[in-house]
N, CA, C and O atoms as a CHARMM CRD file, in Angstrom:
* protein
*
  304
    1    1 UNK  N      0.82800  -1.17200   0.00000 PROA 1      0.00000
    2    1 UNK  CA     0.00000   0.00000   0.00000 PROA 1      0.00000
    3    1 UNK  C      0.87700   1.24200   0.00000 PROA 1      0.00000
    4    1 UNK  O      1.90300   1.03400   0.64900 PROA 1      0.00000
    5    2 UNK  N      0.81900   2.30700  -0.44900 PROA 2      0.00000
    6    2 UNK  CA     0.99500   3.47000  -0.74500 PROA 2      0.00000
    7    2 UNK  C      0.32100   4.39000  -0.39200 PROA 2      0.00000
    8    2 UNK  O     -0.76400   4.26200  -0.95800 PROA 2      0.00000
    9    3 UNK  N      0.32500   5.64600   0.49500 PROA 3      0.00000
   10    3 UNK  CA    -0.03600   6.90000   0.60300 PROA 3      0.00000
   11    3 UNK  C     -0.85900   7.64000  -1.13400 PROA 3      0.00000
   12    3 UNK  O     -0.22800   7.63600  -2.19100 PROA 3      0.00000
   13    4 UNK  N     -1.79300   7.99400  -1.04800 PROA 4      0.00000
   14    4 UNK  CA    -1.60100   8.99600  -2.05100 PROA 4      0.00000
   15    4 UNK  C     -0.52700   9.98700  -2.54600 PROA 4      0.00000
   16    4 UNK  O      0.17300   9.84500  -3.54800 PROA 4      0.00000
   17    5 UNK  N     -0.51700  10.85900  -1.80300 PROA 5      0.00000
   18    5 UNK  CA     0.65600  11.68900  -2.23400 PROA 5      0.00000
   19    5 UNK  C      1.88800  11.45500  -2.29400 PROA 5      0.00000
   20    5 UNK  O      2.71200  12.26800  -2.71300 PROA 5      0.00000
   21    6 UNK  N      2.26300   9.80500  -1.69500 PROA 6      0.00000
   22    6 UNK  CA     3.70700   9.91300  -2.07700 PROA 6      0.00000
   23    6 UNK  C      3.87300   9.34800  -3.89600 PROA 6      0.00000
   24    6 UNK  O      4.83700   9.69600  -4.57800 PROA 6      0.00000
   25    7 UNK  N      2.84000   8.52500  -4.38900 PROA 7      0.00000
   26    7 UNK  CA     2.67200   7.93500  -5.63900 PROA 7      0.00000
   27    7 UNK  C      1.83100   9.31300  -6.19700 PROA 7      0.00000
   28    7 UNK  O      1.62600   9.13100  -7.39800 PROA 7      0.00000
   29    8 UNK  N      1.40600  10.30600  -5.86700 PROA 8      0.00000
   30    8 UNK  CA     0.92400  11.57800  -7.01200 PROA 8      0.00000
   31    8 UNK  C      2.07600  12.44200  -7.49400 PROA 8      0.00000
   32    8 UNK  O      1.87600  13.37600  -8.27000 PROA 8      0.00000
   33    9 UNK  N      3.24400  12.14100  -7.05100 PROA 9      0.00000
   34    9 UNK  CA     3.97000  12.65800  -7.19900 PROA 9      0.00000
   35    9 UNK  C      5.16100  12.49000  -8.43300 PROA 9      0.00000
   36    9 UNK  O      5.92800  13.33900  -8.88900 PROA 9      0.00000
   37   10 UNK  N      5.01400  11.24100  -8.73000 PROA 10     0.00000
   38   10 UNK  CA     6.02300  10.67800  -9.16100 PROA 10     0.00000
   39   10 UNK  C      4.73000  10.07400 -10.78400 PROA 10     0.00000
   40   10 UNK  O      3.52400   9.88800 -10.94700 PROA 10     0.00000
   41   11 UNK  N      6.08600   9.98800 -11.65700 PROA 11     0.00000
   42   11 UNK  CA     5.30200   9.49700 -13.05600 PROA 11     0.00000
   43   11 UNK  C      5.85000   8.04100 -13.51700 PROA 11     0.00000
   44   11 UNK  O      6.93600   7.83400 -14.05800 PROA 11     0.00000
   45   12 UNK  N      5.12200   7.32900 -13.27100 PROA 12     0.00000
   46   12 UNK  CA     5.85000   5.56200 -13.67200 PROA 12     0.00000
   47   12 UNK  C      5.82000   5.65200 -15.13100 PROA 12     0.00000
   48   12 UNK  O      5.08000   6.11000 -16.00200 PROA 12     0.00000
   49   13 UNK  N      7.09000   4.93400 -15.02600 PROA 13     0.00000
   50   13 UNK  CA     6.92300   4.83800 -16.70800 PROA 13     0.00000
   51   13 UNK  C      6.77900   2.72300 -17.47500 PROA 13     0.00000
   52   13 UNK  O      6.99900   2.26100 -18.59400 PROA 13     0.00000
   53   14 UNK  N      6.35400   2.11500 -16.24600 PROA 14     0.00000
   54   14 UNK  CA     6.80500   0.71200 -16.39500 PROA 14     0.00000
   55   14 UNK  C      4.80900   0.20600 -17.00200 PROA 14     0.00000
   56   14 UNK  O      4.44300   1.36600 -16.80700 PROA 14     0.00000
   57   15 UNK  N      3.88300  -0.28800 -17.34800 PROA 15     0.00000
   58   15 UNK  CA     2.60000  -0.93200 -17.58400 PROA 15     0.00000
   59   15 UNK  C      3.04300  -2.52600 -17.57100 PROA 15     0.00000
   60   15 UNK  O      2.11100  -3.16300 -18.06200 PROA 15     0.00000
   61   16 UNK  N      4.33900  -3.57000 -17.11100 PROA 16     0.00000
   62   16 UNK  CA     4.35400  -4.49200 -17.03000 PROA 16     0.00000
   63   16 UNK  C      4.41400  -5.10600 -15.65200 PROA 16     0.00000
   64   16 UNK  O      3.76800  -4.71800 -14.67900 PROA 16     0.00000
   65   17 UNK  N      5.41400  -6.28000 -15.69300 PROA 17     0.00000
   66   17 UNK  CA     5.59900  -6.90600 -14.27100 PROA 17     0.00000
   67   17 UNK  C      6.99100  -5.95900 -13.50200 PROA 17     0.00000
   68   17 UNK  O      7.44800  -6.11600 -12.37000 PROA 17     0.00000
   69   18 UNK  N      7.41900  -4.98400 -14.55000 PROA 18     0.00000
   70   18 UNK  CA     8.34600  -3.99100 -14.07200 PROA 18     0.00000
   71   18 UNK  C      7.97200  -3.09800 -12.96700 PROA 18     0.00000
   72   18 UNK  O      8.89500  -2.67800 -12.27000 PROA 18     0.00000
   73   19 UNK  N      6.75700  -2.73500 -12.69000 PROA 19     0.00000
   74   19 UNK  CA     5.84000  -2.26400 -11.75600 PROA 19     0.00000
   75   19 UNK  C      6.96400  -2.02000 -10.55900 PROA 19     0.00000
   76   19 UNK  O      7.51200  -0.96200 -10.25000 PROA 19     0.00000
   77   20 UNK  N      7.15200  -3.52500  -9.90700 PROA 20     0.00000
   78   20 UNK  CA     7.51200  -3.80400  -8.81500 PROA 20     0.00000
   79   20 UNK  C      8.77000  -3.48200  -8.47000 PROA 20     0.00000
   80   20 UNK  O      9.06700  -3.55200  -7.27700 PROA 20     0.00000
   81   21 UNK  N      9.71800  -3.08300  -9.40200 PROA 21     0.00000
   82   21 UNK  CA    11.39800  -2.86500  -9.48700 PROA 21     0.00000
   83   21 UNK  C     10.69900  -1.51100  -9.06300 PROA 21     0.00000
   84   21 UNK  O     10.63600  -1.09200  -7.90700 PROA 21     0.00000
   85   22 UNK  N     10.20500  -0.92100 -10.14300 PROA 22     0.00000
   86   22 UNK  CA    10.26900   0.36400 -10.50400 PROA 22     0.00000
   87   22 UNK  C      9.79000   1.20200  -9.19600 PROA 22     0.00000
   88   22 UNK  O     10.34500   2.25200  -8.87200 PROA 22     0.00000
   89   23 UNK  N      8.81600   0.69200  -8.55000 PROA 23     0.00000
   90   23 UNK  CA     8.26700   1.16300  -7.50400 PROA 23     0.00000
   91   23 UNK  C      9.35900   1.17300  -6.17000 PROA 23     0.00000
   92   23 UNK  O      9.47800   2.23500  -5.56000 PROA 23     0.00000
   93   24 UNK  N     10.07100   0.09600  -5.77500 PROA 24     0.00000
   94   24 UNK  CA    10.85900   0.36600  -4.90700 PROA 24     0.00000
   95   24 UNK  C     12.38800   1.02400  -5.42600 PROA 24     0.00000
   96   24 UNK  O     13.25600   1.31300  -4.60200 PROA 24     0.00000
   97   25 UNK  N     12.55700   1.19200  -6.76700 PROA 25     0.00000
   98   25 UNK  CA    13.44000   1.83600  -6.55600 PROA 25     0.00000
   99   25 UNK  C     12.95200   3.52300  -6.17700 PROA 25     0.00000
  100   25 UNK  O     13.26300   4.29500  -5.27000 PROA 25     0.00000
  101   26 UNK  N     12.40000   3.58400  -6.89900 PROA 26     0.00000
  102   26 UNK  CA    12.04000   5.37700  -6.67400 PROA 26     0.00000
  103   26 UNK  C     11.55500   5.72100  -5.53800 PROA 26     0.00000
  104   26 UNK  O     11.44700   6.90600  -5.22200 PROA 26     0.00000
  105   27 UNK  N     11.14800   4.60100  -4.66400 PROA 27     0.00000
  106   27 UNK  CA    10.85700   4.84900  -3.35100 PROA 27     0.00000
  107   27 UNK  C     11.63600   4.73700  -2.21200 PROA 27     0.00000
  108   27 UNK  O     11.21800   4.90900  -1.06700 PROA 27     0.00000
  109   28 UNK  N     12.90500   4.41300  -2.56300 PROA 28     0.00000
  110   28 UNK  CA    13.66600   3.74700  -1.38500 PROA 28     0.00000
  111   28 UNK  C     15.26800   5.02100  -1.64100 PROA 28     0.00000
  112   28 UNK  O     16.25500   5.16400  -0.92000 PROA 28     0.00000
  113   29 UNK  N     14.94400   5.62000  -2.76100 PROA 29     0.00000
  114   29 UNK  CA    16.15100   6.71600  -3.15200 PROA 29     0.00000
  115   29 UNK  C     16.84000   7.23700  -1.74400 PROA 29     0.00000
  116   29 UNK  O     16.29900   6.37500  -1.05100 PROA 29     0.00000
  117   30 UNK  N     17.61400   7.98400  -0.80300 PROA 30     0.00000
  118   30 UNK  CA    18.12400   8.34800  -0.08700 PROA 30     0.00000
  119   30 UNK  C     17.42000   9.84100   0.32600 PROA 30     0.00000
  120   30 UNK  O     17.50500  10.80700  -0.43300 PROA 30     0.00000
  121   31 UNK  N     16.74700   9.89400   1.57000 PROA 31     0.00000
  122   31 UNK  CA    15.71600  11.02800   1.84100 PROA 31     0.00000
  123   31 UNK  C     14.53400  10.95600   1.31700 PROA 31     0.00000
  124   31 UNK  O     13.85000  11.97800   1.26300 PROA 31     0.00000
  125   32 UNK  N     13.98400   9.55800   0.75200 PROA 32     0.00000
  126   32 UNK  CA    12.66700   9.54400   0.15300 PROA 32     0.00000
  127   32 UNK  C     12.05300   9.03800   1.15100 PROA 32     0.00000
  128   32 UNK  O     12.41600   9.38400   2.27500 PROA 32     0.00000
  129   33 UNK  N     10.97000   8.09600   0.99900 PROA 33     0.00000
  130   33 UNK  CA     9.88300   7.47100   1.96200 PROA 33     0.00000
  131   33 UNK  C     10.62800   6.38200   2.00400 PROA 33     0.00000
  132   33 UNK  O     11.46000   5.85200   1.26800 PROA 33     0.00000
  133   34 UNK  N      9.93400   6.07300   3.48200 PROA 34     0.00000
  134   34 UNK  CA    10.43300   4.76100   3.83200 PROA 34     0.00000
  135   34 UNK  C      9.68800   3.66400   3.48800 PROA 34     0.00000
  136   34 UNK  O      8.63600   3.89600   2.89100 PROA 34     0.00000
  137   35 UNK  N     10.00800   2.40300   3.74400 PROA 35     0.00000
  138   35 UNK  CA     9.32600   1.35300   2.87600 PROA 35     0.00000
  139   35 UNK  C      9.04400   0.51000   4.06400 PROA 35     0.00000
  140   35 UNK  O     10.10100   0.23900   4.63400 PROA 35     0.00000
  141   36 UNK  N      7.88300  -0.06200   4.71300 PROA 36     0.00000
  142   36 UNK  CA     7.60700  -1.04700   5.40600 PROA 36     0.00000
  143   36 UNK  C      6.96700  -2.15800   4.83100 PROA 36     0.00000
  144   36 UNK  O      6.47100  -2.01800   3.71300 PROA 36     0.00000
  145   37 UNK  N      6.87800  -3.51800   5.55700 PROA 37     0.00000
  146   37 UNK  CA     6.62000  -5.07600   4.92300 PROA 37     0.00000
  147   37 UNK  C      5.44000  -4.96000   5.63800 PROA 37     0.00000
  148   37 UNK  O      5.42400  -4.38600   6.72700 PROA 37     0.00000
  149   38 UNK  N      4.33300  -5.50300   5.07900 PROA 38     0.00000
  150   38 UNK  CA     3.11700  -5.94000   6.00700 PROA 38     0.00000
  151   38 UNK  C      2.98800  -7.28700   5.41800 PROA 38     0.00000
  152   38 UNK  O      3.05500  -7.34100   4.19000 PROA 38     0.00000
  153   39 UNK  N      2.82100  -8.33900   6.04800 PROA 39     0.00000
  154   39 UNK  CA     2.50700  -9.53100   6.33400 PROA 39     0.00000
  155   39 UNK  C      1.30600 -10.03400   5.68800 PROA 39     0.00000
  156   39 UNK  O      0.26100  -9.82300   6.30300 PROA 39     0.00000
  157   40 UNK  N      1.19600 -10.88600   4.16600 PROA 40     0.00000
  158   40 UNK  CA    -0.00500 -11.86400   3.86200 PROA 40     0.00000
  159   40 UNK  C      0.29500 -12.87900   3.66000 PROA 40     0.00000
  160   40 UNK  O      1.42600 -13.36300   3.63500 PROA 40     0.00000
  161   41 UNK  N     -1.20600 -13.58300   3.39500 PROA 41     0.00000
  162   41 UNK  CA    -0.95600 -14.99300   3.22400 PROA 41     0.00000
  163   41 UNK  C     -1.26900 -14.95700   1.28400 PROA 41     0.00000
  164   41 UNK  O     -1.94300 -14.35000   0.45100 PROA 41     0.00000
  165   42 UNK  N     -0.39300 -15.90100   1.37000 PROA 42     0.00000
  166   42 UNK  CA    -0.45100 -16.16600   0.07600 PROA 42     0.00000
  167   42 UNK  C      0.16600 -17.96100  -0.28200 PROA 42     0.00000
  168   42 UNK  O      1.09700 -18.59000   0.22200 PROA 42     0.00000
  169   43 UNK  N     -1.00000 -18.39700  -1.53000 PROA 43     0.00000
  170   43 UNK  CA    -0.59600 -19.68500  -1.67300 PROA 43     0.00000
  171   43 UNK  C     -0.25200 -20.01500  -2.72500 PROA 43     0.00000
  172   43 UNK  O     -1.17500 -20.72700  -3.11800 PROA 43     0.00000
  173   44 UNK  N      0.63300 -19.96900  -3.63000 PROA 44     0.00000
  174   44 UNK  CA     0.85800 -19.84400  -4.81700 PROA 44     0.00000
  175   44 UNK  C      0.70600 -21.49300  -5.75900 PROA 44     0.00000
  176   44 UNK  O      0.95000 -22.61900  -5.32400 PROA 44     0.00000
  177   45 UNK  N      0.32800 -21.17800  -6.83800 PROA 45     0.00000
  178   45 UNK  CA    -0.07200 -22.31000  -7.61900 PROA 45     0.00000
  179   45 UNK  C      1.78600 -23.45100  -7.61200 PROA 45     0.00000
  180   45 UNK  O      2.91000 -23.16800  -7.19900 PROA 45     0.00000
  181   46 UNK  N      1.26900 -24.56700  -8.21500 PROA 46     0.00000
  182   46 UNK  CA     2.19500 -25.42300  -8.22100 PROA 46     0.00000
  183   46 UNK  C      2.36100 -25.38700  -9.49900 PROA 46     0.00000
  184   46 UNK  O      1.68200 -24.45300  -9.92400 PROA 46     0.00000
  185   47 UNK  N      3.09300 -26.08900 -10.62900 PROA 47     0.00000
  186   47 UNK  CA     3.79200 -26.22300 -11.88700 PROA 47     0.00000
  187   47 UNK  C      2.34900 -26.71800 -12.31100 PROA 47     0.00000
  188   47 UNK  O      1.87500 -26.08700 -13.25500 PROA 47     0.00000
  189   48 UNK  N      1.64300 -27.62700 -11.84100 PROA 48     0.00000
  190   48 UNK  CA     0.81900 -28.90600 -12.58500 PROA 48     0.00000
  191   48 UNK  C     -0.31200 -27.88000 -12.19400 PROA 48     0.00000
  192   48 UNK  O     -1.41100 -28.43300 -12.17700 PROA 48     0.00000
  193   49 UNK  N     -0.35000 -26.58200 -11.88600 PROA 49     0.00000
  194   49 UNK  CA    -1.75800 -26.06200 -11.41700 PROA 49     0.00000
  195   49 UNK  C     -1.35600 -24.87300 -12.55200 PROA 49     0.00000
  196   49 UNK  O     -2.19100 -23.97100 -12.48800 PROA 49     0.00000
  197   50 UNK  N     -0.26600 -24.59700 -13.62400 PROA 50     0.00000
  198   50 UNK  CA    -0.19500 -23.39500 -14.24000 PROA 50     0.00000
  199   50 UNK  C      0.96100 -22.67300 -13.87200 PROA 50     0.00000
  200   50 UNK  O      1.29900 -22.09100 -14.90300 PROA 50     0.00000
  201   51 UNK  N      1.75600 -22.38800 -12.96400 PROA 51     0.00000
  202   51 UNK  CA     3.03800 -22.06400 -12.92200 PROA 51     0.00000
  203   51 UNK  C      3.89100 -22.31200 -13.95100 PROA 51     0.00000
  204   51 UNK  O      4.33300 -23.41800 -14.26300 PROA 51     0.00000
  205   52 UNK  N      4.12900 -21.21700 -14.50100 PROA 52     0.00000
  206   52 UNK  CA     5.21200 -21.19200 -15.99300 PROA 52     0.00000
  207   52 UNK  C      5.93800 -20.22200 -15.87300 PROA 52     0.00000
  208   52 UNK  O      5.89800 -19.37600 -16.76700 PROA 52     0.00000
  209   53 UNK  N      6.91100 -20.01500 -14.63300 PROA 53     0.00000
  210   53 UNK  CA     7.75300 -19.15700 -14.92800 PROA 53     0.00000
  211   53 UNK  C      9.48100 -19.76700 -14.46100 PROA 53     0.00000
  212   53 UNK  O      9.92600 -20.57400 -13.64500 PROA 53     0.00000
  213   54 UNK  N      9.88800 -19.11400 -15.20600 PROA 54     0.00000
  214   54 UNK  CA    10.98200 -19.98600 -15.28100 PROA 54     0.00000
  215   54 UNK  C     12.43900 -18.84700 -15.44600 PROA 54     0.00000
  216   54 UNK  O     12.23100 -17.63500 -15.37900 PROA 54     0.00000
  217   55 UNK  N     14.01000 -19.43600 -15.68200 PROA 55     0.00000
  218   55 UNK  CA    14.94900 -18.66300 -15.61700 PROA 55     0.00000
  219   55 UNK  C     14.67000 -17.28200 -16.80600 PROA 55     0.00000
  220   55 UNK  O     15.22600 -16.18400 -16.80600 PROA 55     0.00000
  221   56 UNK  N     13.71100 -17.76500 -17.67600 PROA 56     0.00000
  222   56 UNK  CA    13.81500 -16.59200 -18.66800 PROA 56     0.00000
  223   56 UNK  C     13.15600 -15.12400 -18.43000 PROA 56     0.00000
  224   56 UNK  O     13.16900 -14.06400 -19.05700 PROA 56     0.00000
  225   57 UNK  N     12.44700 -15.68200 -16.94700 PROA 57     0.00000
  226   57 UNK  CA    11.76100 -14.07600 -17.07700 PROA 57     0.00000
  227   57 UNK  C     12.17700 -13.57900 -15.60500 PROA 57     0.00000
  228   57 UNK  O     11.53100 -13.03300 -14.71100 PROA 57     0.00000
  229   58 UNK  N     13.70800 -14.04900 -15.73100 PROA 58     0.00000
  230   58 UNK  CA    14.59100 -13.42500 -14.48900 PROA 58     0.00000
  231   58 UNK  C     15.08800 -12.54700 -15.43800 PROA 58     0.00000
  232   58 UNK  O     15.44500 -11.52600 -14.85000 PROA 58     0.00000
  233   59 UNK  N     15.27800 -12.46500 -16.63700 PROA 59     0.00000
  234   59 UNK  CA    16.60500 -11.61600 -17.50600 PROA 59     0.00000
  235   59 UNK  C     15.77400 -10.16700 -17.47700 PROA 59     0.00000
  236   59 UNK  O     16.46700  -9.19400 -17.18400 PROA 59     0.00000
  237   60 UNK  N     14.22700  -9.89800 -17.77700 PROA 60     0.00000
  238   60 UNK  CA    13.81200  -8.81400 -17.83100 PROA 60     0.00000
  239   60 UNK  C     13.79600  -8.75900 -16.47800 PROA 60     0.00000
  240   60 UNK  O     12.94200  -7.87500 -16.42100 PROA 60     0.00000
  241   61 UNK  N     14.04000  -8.98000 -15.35700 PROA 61     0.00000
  242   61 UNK  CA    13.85300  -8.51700 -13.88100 PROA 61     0.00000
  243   61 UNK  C     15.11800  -8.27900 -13.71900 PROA 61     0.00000
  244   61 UNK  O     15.34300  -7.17700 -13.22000 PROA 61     0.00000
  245   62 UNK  N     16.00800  -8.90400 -13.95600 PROA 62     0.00000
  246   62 UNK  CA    17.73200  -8.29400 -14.07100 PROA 62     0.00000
  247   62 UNK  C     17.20700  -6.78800 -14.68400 PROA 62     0.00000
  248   62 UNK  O     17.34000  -5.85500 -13.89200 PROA 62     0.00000
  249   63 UNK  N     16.70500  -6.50900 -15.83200 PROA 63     0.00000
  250   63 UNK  CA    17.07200  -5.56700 -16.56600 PROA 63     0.00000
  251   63 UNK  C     16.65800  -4.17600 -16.24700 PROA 63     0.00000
  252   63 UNK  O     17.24200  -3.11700 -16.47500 PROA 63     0.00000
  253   64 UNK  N     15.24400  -4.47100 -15.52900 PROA 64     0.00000
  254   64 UNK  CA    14.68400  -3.14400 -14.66800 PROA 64     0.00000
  255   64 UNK  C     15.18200  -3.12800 -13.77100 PROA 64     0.00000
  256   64 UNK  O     15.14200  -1.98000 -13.32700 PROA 64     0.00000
  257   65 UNK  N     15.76400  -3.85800 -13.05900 PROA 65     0.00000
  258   65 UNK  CA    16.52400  -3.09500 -11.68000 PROA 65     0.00000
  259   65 UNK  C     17.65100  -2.64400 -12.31500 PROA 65     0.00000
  260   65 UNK  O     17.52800  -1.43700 -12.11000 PROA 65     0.00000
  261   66 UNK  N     18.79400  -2.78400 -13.02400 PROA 66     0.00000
  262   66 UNK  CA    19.93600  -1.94900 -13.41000 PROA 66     0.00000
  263   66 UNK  C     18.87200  -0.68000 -14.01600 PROA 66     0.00000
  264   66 UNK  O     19.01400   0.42200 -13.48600 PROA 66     0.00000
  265   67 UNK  N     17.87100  -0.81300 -15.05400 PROA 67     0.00000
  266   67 UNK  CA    17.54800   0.21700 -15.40300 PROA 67     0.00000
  267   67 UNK  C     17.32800   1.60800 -14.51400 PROA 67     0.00000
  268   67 UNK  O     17.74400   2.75700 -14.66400 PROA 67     0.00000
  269   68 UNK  N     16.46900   0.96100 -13.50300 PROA 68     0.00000
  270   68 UNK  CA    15.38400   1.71000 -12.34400 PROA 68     0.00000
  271   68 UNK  C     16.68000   2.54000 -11.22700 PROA 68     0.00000
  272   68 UNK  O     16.76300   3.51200 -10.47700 PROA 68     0.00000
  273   69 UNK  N     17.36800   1.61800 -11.64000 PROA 69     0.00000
  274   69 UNK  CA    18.65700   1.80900 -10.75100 PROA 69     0.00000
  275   69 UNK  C     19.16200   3.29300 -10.43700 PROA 69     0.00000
  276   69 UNK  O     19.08200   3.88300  -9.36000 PROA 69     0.00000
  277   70 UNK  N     19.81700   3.84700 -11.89700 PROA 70     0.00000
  278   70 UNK  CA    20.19300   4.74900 -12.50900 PROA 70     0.00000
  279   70 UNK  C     19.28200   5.61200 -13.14200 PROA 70     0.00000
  280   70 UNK  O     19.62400   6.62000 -13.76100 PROA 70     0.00000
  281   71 UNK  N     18.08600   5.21400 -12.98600 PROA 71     0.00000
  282   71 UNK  CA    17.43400   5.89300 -13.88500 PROA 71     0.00000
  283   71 UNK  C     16.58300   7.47600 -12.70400 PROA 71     0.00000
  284   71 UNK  O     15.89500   7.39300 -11.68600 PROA 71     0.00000
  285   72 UNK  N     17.03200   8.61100 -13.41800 PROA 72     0.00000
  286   72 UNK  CA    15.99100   9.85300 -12.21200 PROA 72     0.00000
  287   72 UNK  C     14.71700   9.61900 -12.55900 PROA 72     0.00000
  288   72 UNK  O     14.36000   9.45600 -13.72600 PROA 72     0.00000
  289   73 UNK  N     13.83700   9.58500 -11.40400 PROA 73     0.00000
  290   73 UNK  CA    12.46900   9.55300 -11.30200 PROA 73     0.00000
  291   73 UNK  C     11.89500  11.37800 -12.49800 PROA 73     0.00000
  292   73 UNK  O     12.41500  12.45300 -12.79500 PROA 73     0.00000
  293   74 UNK  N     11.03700  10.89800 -12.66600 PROA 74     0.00000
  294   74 UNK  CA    10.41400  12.06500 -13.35600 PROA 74     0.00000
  295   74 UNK  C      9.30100  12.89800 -12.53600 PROA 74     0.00000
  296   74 UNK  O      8.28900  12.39200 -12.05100 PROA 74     0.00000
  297   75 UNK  N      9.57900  13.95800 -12.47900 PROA 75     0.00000
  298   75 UNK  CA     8.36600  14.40500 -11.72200 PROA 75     0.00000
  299   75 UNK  C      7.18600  15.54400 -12.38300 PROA 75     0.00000
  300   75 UNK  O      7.16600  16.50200 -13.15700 PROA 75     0.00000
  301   76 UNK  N      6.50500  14.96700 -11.76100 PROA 76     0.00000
  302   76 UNK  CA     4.81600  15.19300 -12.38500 PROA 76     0.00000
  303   76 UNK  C      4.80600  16.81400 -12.76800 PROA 76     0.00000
  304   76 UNK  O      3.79100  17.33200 -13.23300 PROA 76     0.00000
């Protein structure tokens, strides 16, 4: 969860599973907001229930974090 105003502020530029890089990097920058864990349950499917993810869609998750990394947030 997110505050309003700390996400009105800022312009994402990711509509994929990049979301999730993208969001903690621009949030975790040095003097930005802080980031807390809240606790769910979650049960995730097994291989034989639809699970298809595999080493190949680590390479685009490699690629937004170097991106997100370096990259300045844009502001609104």
């Amino acid at each position: 969860m997110y505050r309003r105003e700390v996400i009105a502020g800022v312009d994402f530029v990711s509509d994929d599973f990049g979301i999730e890089v993208e969001l903690s990097a621009v949030f975790a920058r040095p003097k930005r907001w802080r980031i807390h864990e809240c606790a769910i349950n979650y049960y995730g499917r097994t291989f034989a229930e639809g699970k298809r993810i595999g080493w190949r869609d680590g390479v685009p998750a490699l690629w937004y974090v170097v991106k997100f990394r370096f990259k300045r947030p844009r502001r609104v």
